[in-house]
N, C-alpha and C positions, 0 to 999 in steps of 0.2 A: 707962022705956023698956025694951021687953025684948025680948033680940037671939033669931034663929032659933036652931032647933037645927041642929048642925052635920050637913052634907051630905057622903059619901065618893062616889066613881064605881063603878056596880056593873062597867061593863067597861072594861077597859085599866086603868093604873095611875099616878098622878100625883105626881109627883115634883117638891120645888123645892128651890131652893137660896138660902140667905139672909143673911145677916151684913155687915158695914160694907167701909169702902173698902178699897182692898188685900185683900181675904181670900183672894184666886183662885176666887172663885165660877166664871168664866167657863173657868178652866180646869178644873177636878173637873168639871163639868157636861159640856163637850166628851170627856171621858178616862170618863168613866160612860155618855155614848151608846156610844161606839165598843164599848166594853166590852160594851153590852146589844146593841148591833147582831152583834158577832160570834158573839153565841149565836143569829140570826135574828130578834132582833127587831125590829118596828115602832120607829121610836125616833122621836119630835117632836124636836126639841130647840128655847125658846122664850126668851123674855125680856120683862121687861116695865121701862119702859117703851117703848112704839115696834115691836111685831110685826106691827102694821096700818098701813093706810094711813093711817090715824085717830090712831093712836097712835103715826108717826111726826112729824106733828103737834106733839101734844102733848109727845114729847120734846124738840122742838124748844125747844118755851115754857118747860118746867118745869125744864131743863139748862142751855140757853144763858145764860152771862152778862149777855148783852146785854140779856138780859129782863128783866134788876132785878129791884127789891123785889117779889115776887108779894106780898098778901095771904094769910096762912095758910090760910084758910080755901079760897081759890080755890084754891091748890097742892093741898089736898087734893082737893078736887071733881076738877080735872085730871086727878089720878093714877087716881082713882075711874074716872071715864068711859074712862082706857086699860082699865082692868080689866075691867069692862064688854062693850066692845066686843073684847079676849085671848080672852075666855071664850068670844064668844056665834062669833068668826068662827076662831080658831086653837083653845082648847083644848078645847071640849067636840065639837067633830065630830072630835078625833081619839082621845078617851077615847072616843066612843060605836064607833067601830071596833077597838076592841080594843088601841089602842097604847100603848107608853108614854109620857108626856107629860114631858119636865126642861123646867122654869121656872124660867130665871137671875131670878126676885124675884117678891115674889104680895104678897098680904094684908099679912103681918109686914111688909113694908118701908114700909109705910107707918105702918102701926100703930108702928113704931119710929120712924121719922123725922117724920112729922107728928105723932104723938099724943107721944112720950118729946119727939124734938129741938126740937118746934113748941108743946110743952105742951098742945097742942087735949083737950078733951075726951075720955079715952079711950073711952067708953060711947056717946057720939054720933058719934064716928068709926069706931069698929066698929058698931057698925049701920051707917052708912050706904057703908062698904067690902063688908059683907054682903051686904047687900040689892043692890049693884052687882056682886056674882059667885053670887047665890044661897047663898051661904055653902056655895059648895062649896070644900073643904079640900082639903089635899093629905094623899096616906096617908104622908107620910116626908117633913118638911121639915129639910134638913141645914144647920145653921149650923156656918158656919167664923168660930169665935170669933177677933179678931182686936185688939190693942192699937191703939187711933185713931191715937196717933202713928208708929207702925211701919206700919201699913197707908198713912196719907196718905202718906206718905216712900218708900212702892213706888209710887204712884201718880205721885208727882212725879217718879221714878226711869225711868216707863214713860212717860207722855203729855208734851205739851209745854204746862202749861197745867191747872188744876181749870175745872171745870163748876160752875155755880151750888150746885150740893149739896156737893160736895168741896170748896167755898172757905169755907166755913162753918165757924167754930170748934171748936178742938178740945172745947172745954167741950160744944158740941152735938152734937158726933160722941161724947162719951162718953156722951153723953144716951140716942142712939142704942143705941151697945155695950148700957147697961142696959136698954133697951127690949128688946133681942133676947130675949137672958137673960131676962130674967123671963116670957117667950111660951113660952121652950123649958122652963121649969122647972116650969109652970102645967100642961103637958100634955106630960110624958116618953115616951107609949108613942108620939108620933107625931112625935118630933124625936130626931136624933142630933149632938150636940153635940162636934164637932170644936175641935182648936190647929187655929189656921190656919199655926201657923207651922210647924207639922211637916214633915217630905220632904213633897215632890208625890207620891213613891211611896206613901210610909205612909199618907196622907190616903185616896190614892183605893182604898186595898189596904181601911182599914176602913169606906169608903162600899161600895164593893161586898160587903162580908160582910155586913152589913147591910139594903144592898137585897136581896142574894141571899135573905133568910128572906124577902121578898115577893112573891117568884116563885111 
């Protein structure tokens, strides 16, 4: 099986953000629009999954408790088809307009959590995440490296309650952790590998130095 060659955006510029639970994706991602908004730019800011009507949906199924035991293989298809339909209705008509696109999770998140947490096939689950986003990538995906126990324990701190994914073993969340890791290690010039535990100041101080050479 052999995967596409990887796809960048010739206009606008795309941005994700990645890593396990508790890491404060949601917040660097919110503090990095504002920040590009204030120099005038276009800013998306995105999430996957559930950015569509479609892929609120499926968050529904693939989060909810209620939803029990999915099948690995369904959970992945699931997550695939949000991707899919991210791409084709939110992020490719705002990269073909010149903006910048932040996506709280893409590709890696699954390639972590199904292919590392769910053991699936790595090779046949990247193809078929691929071929479900054109194997267009992002030019700077920032993982906020984060300890599985210290992140579920913010999360438990914060919500009232895990989601089907956060209720999942910490043995699979560190499964996960090394799944990240090994994405961002495999291809360094298009990942910035963050402590997640650092200030919220120092984190977003060195995600902006860094976007800033993409400008």
């Amino acid at each position: 099986m052999v995967l596409s060659s990887p796809v960048y955006a010739d206009s606008g510029l795309f941005l994700c953000f990645e890593g396990g639970e508790g890491g404060g994706k949601s917040t660097q991602a919110k503090l990095l629009a504002g920040w590009l908004e204030s120099s005038g730019r276009e800013v998306l800011l995105t999430h996957e999954p559930g950015a569509t009507e479609v892929g609120r949906s499926i968050r529904t199924i693939v989060l909810s408790p209620e939803t029990g035991h999915l099948d690995d293989r369904t959970e992945a298809l699931l997550y695939a088809a949000d991707k899919a339909e991210h791409l084709d209705k939110v992020v490719r008509p705002a990269l073909d307009r010149g903006a910048v696109v932040i996506t709280d999770r893409y590709v890696d998140s699954s390639l972590a959590y199904q292919g590392a947490g769910r053991a699936l096939d790595a090779v046949e689950l990247e193809s078929v995440l691929r071929w479900a986003t054109g194997d267009l990538r992002p030019h700077l995906t920032v993982l906020l490296d984060v300890d599985p126990e210290a992140g579920l324990t913010r999360v438990d701190e914060l919500v009232a309650g895990r989601d089907r994914i956060e209720g999942e073993s910490l043995e699979f969340h560190r499964r996960v952790r090394g799944g990240f890791l090994d994405l961002a290690t495999a291809d360094p010039e298009h990942y910035l590998v963050l402590d997640a535990g650092g200030s919220i100041e120092s984190v977003a101080a060195a995600i902006q130095a860094r976007v800033g050479m993409l400008l």
